[in-house]
C-alpha positions in Angstrom: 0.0 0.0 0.0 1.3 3.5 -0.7 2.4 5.6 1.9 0.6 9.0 2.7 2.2 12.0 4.2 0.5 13.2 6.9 2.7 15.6 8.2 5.0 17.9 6.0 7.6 16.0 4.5 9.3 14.6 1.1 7.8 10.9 0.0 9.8 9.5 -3.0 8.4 7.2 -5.1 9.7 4.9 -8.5 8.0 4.3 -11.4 10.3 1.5 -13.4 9.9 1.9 -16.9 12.9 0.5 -18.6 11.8 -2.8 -19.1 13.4 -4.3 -22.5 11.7 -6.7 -24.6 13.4 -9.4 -25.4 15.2 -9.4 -28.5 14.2 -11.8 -31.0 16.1 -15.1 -32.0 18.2 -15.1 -34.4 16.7 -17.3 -37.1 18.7 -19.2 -39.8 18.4 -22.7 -41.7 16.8 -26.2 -40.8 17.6 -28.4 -43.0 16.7 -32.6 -43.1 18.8 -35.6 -44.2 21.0 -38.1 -43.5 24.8 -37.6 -42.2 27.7 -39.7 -41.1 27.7 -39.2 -37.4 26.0 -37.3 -34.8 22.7 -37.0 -32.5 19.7 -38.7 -34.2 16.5 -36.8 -35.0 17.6 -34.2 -32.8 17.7 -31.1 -34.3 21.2 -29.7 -33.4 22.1 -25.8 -33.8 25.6 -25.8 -35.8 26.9 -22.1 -36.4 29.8 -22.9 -38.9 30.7 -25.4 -41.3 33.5 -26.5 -38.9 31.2 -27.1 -36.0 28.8 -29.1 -38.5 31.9 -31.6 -39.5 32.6 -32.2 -36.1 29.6 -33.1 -34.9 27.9 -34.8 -38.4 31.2 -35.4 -40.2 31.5 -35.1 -44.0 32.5 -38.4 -45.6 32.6 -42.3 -45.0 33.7 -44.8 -47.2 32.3 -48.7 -47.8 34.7 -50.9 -49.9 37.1 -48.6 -51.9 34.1 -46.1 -52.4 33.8 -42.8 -50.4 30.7 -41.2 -50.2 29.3 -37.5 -49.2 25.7 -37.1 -48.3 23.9 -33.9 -49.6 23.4 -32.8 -46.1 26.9 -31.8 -45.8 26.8 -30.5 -49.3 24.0 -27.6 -48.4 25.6 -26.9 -44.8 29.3 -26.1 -46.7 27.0 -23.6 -49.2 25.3 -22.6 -46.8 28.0 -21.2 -44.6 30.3 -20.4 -47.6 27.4 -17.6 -48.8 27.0 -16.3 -45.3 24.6 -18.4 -43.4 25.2 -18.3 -39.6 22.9 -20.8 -37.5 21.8 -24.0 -39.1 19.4 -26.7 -37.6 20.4 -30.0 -39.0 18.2 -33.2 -38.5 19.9 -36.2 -39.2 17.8 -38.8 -40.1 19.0 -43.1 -39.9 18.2 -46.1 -41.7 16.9 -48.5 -38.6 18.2 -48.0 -34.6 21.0 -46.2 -33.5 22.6 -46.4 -30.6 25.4 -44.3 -28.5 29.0 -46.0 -27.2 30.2 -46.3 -23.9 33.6 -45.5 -22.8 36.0 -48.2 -21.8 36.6 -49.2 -18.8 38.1 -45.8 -16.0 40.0 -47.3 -13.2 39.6 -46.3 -9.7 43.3 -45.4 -7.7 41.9 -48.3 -4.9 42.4 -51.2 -6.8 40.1 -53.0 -4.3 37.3 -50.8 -6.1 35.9 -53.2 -8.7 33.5 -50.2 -10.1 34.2 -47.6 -12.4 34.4 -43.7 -10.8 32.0 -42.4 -13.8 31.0 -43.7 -17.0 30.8 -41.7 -20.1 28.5 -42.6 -23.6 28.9 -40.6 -26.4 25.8 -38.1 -27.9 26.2 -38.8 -31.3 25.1 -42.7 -32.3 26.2 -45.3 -34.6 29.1 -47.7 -34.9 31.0 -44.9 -36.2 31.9 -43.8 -32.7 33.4 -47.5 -31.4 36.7 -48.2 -31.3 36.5 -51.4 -29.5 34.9 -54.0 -31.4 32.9 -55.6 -28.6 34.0 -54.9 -25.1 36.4 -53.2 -23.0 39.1 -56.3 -22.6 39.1 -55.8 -26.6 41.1 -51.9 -26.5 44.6 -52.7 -27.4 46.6 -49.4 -28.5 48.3 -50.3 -32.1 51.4 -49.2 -30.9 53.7 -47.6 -28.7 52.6 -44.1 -30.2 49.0 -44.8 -27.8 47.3 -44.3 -31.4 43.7 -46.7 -31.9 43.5 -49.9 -33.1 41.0 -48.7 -35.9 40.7 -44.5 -34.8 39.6 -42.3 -37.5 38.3 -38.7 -37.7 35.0 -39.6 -36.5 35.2 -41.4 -33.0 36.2 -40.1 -29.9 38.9 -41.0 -27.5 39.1 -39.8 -24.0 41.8 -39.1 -21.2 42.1 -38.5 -17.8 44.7 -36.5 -16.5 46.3 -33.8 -13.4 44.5 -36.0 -10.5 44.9 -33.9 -7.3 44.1 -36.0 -4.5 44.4 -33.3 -2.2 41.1 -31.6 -3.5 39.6 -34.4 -5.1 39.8 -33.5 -8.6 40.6 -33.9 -11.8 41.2 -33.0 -15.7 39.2 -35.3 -18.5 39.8 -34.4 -21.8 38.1 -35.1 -25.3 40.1 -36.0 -28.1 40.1 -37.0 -31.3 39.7 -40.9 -32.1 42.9 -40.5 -35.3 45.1 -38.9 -32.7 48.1 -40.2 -31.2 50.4 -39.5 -27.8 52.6 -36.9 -29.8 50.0 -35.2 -31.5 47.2 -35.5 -29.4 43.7 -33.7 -31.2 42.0 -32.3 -28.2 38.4 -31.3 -29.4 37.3 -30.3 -25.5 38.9 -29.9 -22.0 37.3 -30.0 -18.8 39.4 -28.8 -15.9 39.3 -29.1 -11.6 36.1 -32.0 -12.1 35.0 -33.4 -9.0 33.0 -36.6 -8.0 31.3 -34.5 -4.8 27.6 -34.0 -6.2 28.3 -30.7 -3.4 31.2 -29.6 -5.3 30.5 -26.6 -7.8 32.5 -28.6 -10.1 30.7 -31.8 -10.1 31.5 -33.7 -13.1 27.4 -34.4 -14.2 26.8 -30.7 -13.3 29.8 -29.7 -16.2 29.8 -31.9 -18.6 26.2 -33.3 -18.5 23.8 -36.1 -18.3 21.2 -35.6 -20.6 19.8 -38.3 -23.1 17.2 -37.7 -25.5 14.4 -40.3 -26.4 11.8 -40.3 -29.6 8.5 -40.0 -28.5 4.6 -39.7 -29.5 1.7 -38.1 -28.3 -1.0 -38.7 -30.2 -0.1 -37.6 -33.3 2.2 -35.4 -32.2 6.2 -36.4 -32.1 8.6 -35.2 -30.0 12.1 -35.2 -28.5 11.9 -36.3 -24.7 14.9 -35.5 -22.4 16.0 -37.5 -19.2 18.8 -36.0 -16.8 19.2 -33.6 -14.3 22.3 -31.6 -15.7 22.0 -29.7 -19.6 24.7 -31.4 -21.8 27.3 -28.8 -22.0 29.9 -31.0 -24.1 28.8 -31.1 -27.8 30.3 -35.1 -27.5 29.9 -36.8 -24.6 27.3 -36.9 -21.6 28.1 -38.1 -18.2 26.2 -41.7 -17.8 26.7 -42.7 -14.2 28.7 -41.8 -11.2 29.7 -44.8 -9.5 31.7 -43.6 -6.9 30.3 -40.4 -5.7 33.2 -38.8 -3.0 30.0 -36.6 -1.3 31.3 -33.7 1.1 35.8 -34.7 -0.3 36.9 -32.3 1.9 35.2 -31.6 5.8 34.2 -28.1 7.1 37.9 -27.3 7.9 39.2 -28.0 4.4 40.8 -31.1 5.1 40.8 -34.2 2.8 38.6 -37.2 3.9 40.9 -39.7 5.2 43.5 -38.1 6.6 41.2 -37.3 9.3 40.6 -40.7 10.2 36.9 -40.9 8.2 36.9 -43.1 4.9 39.6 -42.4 2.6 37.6 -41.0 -0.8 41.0 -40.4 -2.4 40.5 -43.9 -3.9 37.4 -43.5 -5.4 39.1 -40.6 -8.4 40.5 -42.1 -11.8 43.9 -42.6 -12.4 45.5 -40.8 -15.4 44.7 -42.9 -18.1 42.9 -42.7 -21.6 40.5 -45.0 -23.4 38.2 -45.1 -26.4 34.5 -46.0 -27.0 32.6 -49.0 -27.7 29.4 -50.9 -27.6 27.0 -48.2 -30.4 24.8 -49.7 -32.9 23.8 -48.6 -36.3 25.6 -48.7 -39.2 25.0 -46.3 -42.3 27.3 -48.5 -44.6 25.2 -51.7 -45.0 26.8 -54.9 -46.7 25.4 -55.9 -50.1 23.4 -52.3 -50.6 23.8 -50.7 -53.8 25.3 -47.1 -52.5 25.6 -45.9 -56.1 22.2 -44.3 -55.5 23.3 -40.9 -54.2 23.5 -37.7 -56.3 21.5 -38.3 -59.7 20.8 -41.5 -58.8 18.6 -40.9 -56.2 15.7 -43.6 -56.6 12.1 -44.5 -55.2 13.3 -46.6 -52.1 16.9 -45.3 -51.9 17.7 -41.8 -51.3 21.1 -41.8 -50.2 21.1 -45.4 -48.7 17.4 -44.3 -46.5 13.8 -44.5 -47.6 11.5 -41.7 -47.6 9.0 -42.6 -45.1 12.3 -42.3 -42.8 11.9 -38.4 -42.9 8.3 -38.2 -41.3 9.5 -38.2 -37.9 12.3 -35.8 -38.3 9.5 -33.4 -40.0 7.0 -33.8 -37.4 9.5 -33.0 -34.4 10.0 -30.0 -36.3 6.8 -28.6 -36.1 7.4 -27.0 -32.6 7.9 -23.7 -33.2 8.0 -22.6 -29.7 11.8 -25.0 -29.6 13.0 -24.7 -33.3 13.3 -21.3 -35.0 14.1 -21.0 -38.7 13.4 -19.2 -41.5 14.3 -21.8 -44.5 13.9 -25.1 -44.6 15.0 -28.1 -47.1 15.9 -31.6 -47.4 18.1 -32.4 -50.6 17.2 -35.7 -51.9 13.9 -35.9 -51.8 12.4 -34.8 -55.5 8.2 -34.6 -55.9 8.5 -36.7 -58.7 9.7 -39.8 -57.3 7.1 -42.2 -55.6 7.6 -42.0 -51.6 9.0 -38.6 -51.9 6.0 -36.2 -52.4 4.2 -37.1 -49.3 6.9 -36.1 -47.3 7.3 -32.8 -49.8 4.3 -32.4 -49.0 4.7 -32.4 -44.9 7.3 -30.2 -45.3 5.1 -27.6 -47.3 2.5 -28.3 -44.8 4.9 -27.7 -41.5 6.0 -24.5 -43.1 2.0 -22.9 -43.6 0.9 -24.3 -40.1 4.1 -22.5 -38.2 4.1 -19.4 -40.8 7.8 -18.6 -40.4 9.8 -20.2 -43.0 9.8 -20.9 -46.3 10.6 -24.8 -47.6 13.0 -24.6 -50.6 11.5 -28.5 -52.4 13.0 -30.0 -55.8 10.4 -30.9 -58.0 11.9 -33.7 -60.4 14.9 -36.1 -60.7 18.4 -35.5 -62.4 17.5 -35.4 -66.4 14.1 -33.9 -66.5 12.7 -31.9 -69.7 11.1 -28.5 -69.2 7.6 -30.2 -69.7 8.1 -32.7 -66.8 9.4 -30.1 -64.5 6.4 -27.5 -65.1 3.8 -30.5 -64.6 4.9 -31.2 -61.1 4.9 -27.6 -60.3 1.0 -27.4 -61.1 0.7 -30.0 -58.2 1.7 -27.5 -55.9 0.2 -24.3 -54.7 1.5 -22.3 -51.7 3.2 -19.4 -50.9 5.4 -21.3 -48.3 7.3 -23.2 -50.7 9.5 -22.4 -53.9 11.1 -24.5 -56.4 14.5 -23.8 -58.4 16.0 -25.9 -61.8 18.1 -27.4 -63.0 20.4 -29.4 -61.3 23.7 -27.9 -60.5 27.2 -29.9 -60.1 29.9 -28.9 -57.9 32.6 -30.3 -56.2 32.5 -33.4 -53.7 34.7 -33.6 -50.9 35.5 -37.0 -52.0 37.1 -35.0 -54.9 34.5 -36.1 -57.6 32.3 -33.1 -59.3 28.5 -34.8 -58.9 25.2 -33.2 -59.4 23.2 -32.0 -57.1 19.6 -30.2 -56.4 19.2 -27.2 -56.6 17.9 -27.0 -52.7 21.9 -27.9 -51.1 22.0 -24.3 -52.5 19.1 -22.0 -52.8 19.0 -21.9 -48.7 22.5 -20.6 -48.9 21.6 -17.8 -51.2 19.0 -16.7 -49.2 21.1 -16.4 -46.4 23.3 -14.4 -48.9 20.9 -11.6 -49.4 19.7 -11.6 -45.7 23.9 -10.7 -44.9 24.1 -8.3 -48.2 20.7 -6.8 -48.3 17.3 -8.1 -46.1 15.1 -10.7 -46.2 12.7 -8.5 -48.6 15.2 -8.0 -51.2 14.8 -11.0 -54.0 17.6 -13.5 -53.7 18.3 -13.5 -57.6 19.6 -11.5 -60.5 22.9 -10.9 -61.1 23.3 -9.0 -57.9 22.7 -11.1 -55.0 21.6 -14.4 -57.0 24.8 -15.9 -58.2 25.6 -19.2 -56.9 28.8 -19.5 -55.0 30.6 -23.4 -55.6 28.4 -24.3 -59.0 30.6 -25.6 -61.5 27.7 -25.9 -64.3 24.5 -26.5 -64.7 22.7 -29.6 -65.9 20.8 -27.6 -68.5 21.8 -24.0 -70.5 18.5 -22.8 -70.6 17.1 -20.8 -73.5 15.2 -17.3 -73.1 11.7 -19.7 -74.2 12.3 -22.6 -71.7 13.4 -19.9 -68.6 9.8 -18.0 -69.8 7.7 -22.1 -69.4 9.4 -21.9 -65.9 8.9 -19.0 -64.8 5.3 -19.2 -66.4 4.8 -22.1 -64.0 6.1 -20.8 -60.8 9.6 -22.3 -61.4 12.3 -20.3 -60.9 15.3 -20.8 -63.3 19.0 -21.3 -62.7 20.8 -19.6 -65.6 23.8 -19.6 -67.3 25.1 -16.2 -68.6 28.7 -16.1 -70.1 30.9 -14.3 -68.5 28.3 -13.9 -65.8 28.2 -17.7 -64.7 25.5 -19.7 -62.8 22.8 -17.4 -61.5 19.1 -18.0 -59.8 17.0 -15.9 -62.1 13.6 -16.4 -60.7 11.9 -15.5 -57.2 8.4 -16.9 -57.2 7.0 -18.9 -54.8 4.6 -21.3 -55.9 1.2 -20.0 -55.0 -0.7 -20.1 -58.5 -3.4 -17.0 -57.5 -1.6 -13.6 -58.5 -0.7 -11.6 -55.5 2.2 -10.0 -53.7 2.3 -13.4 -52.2 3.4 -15.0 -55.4 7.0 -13.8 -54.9 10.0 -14.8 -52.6 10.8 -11.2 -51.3 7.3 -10.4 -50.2 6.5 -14.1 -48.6 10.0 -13.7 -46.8 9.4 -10.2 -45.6 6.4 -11.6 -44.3 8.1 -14.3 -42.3 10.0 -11.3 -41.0 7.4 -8.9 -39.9 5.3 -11.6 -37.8 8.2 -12.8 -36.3 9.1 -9.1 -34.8 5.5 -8.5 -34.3 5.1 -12.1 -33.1 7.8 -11.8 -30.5 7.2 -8.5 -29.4 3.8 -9.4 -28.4 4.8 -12.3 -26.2 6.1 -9.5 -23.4 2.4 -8.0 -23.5 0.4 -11.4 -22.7 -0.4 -10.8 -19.6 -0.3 -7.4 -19.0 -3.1 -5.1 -18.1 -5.3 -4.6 -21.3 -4.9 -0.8 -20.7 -4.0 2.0 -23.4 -0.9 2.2 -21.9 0.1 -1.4 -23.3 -1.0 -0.5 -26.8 1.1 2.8 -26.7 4.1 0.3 -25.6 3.3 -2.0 -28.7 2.8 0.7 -31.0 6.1 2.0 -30.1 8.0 -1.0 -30.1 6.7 -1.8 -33.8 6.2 1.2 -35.5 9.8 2.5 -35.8 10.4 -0.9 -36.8 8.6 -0.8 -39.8 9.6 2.5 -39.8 13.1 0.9 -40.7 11.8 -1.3 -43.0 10.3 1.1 -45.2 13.5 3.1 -45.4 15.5 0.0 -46.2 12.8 -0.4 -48.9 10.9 -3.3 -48.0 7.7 -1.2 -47.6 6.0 1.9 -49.4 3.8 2.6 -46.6 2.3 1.0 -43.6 -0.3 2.0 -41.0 -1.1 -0.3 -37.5 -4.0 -0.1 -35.3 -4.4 -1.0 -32.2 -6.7 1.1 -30.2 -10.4 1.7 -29.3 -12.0 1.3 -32.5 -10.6 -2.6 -32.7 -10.6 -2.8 -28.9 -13.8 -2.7 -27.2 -15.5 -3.3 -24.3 -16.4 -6.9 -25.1 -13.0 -7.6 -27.2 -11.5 -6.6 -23.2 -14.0 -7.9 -21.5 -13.1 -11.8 -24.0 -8.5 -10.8 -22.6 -8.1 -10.0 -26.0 -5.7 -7.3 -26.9 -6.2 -6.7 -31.1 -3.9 -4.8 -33.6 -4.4 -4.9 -37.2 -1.2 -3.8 -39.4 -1.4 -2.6 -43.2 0.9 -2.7 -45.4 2.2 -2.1 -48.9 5.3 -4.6 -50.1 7.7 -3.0 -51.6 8.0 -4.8 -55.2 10.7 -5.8 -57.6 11.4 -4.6 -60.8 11.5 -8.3 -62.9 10.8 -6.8 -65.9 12.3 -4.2 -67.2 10.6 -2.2 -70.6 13.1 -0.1 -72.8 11.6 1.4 -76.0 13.5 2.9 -78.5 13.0 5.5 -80.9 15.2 5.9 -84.0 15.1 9.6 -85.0 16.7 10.8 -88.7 19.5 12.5 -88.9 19.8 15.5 -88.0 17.2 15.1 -85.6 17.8 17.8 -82.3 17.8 15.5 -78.5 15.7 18.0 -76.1 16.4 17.5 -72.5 
C-alpha cells in the first residue's frame, strides 16, 4: 500500500519503466537428411561449417568407395554464402545407438567399479573403437594411437589428479590422434565426484539423453537427466563412486582425518576409447551408387522416404526450433515416396508461418515439360522450387550433381547478410551461386519464360556472368504479392518481430498504456523497414475502435497492421525510338 504523508515532508516514489523486450532469436536454416555421425533426429544448432563436421562429419567410405551425403553439401554452401545458425536433422536407416567409454580405473584397486562412466551423444558404430567390449582396447602401438581411430570417434583421457582436493582434468580428443599429436576437441578442468562440489562432473559436462517419442499424433524429442549437456560429444552416464562432502568443514581431505579415505574412489590418469554403439550407415550388399542423380524410389542416399516423417514432425514445434528456410536435398516430388513427405514439409511451413521450404520438383535429367507439370501439383506461398540441377565439387574429390535446394538456402542467407530478407535473392546481384561448377541444363530465353510461367524459378547460365538464380516466385498459382519470394519472406519477417514483441504483453493489463508500448516497439520498426525499402507505406491499429468493451471484456488485446510490399522490378521495358538525322535530342 502507498504511503501518505500526513505531516509535512518529502515521499519518494519509482516508477520502473525500462523494461526491454526481449530481443528476438536469431533465425537461420533447418535443414533434413541423413549424415555420417552425430545425434539422431535431434535437431542440433551448428553455427559454422567447422562445427557441423565435427559433430555430423563429411565423408565415410564402404569398400574402396567414399561417399558425401547432400546434407553436408547444403551446410558447406550454406556457410560459404553467409549463413550463420543451421538446424540440422539427421535422419537413420533402422536404430542407433550411442558408445560407452571403456573401462576408467579407480586409484583403490580394491574398487571393482568404475568412478564415472561416459557414452557418447552422437550414435552409430561410427563412434566405437573397441569391437565388442572393453578387454578388446589394445593401442596399435607404442605411439597410444587406436587400433582402428579415425576422424570420427572419440577417445578420452584422464589427467592432473589432485588428490588433495579431489579432482581432476578429463579431456576429449580425437579418435585418429596419437600421444605426440594429441587432437583435443574439449577440455574439462578441476572435475569433481562430490555432487556438493561446484564442479561436479554431471553438473559440467552433462547427463542428458534424448528419447523419440509420440503423443498422439504429435512427435517429440523427450529428455531425461538432471544436468544440460554442455559437451557437444559426450554426456556423463553414471557416477559410480560419488566422493560426497571430499573435503570436511575445515578444508581437510577425507581420510587423513581418520573418516573413509575418498581419495580412492578418483580415476587414475589414463585414456580409453568407445565402444558398444549400434547402427551402421554402410550396409553390406546395398547398392550405394544411389546418391547424387541417382537418387531412386526406395533409396535416397542409402534411406527410404517414409524415414523423414518423424524428423519433419518433431520440427513442427515452433516454440523450440526457430528457422526461417527449410529443405531436405534428396527428396524430388517426382519420385514415388517422396512427395508425401514434400508435402509435410510444405505443410509444416504454412501451419508454423515462419519459413519458407525450398522442395525440388523432379529427378536429375528432366525436360522442361516434366518439371512445369509437377509444379502445377503444388500451390503455396510457403514453398519455392528452383531448376536445373547444378554440379559442384564433392569432398570426396569427384564433381556430382546435385539439387538445386543444397544451394538455394545458402543464397537466401546471402541476401539476408548483403541486403534483407525483402530483397529478391536473384539476378545478377545477389543471385549468383557460390561453388556451381555448371548446370545440368543452359536454358534458352523460351524454356526460362515455361518456368517461370509455372512458378519455377530458373538457374541460368550467362557467359561471363556464370551460374545465376534468375527467378523468385514462390509457388502459389493465385496472382498476388504473395506469389513472390521477397514479399512471402518479408512476411516471415514482420510476424516474427510482431510475433515476438507481443509475447512481453500477454499478460499485461489490457490498458492503453500497453497498446502505446506496442505501438512504439513496432512502428519505428517498420519505420526501418520502409527506409531499407521493403515497404512503401504502412499504418497499424491498435486502439479503441478494434478494442472494445467486449473484445477486453473476451482478454483480447487486437492490432491490425497494413501494409504495402515493396516490389521488384523483374521486368524491365526499354523502348526505343530511331530519330533521322539531323534530328535535335531535347532535354
Amino acid at each position: 500500500m502507498a504511503e501518505t504523508l500526513i505531516s509535512p515532508g518529502v515521499l519518494a516514489t519509482e516508477t520502473d519503466q525500462s523494461f526491454i523486450a526481449p530481443a528476438a532469436v536469431e533465425a537461420g536454416a533447418a535443414i533434413i537428411g541423413p549424415a555420417v555421425k552425430g545425434p539422431v533426429e535431434v535437431p542440433t544448432l551448428v553455427t559454422s561449417y567447422g562445427d557441423y563436421q565435427r559433430t555430423f562429419g563429411v565423408t565415410f567410405e564402404s569398400g574402396s568407395n567414399k561417399f558425401e551425403y547432400l546434407t553436408s553439401l547444403a551446410a558447406k554452401s550454406y556457410f560459404q554464402q553467409g549463413g550463420t545458425t543451421l538446424l540440422v536433422t539427421r535422419v537413420v536407416s533402422g536404430s542407433f545407438s550411442a558408445a560407452s567409454n571403456t573401462v576408467i580405473t579407480a586409484a583403490e584397486s580394491n574398487l571393482t567399479s568404475q568412478p564415472f562412466t561416459l557414452a557418447t551423444i552422437g550414435r552409430g558404430e561410427i563412434y566405437n573403437n573397441s569391437p565388442t567390449a572393453s578387454s578388446d582396447f589394445i593401442p596399435s602401438g607404442s605411439d597410444g594411437s587406436l587400433l582402428s581411430g579415425s576422424a570420427d570417434n572419440l577417445r578420452w583421457e584422464i589427467s592432473n589428479v589432485n588428490n588433495s582436493t579431489g579432482t581432476f582434468t578429463l579431456s576429449i580428443r580425437r579418435g585418429d590422434d596419437n600421444t605426440k599429436n594429441k587432437i583435443v576437441l574439449e577440455t574439462f578442468n578441476n572435475l569433481s565426484l562430490d555432487p556438493n562440489s561446484a564442479n561436479y562432473i554431471e553438473a559440467v559436462i552433462g547427463n542428458q539423453t534424448t528419447t523419440k517419442s509420440t503423443d498422439g499424433d504429435v512427435t517429440y524429442i523427450n529428455t531425461t537427466g538432471e544436468y544440460v549437456n554442455r559437451s557437444k560429444y559426450v554426456r556423463v552416464s553414471a557416477v559410480n563412486l560419488p566422493t560426497l562432502n571430499y573435503l570436511n568443514n575445515d578444508g581437510v581431505t577425507r581420510g587423513t582425518d581418520g573418516t573413509y579415505d575418498y581419495s580412492g574412489s578418483l580415476p587414475v590418469a589414463s585414456s580409453g576409447s568407445f565402444y558398444g554403439a549400434a547402427g551402421r550407415i554402410a550396409k553390406p550388399n546395398t547398392n550405394f551408387n544411389l546418391y547424387f542423380k541417382d537418387i531412386a524410389a526406395d533409396n535416397t542416399q542409402g534411406l527410404q522416404p517414409s524415414y523423414y516423417a518423424d524428423a519433419i514432425s518433431i520440427l513442427e514445434n515452433q516454440d523450440e526450433y526457430v528457422f526461417n528456410i527449410i529443405s531436405a536435398p534428396g527428396l524430388c516430388y517426382d519420385i514415388s515416396g517422396h512427395s508425401e513427405q514434400i508435402d509435410s514439409i510444405i505443410s509444416l511451413a504454412e501451419t508454423r508461418g515462419d519459413c519458407i521450404a525450398v522442395v525440388d520438383l523432379h529427378s536429375h535429367g528432366a525436360t522442361v515439360s516434366n518439371v512445369t507439370g509437377k509444379a502445377a501439383s503444388l500451390n503455396s506461398s510457403y514453398a519455392a522450387a528452383y531448376w536445373p540441377w547444378l554440379q559442384t565439387q564433392s569432398a570426396t574429390g569427384k564433381n556430382v550433381f546435385v539439387p538445386a535446394s543444397v544451394f538455394i538456402p545458402g543464397l537466401y542467407a546471402f541476401t539476408d547478410s548483403a541486403a534483407a530478407p525483402w530483397f529478391a535473392p536473384a539476378g545478377l546481384t545477389r543471385g549468383g551461386i557460390v561453388g556451381a561448377i555448371q548446370a545440368e541444363r543452359k536454358l534458352t530465353k523460351g524454356q526460362r519464360d515455361d518456368l517461370y510461367t509455372a512458378n519455377v524459378n530458373p538457374i541460368a547460365t550467362f557467359p561471363g556472368t556464370g551460374i545465376v538464380a534468375f527467378g523468385q516466385k514462390t509457388l502459389q498459382k493465385k496472382a498476388s504479392a504473395l506469389d513472390r519470394v521477397n514479399v512471402r519472406r518479408l512476411l516471415i519477417d514482420l510476424k516474427k518481430f510482431f510475433s515476438d514483441t507481443a509475447k512481453s504483453l500477454v499478460f499485461e493489463q489490457n490498458t492503453i498504456q500497453t497498446r502505446n508500448r506496442f505501438l512504439g516497439i513496432v512502428n519505428p520498426y517498420l519505420e526501418s523497414v520502409t527506409q531499407r525499402q521493403g515497404l512503401y507505406a504502412y499504418r497499424v491499429v491498435m486502439d479503441d475502435t478494434n478494442n472494445t468493451a467486449d473484445v477486453i471484456d473476451r482478454n483480447q488485446l487486437v492490432g491490425q497492421v497494413f501494409i504495402q510490399p515493396a516490389k521488384t522490378a523483374e521486368f524491365i521495358v526499354l523502348d526505343f525510338t530511331i530519330e533521322p538525322t539531323g534530328a535535335t535530342f531535347v532535354a
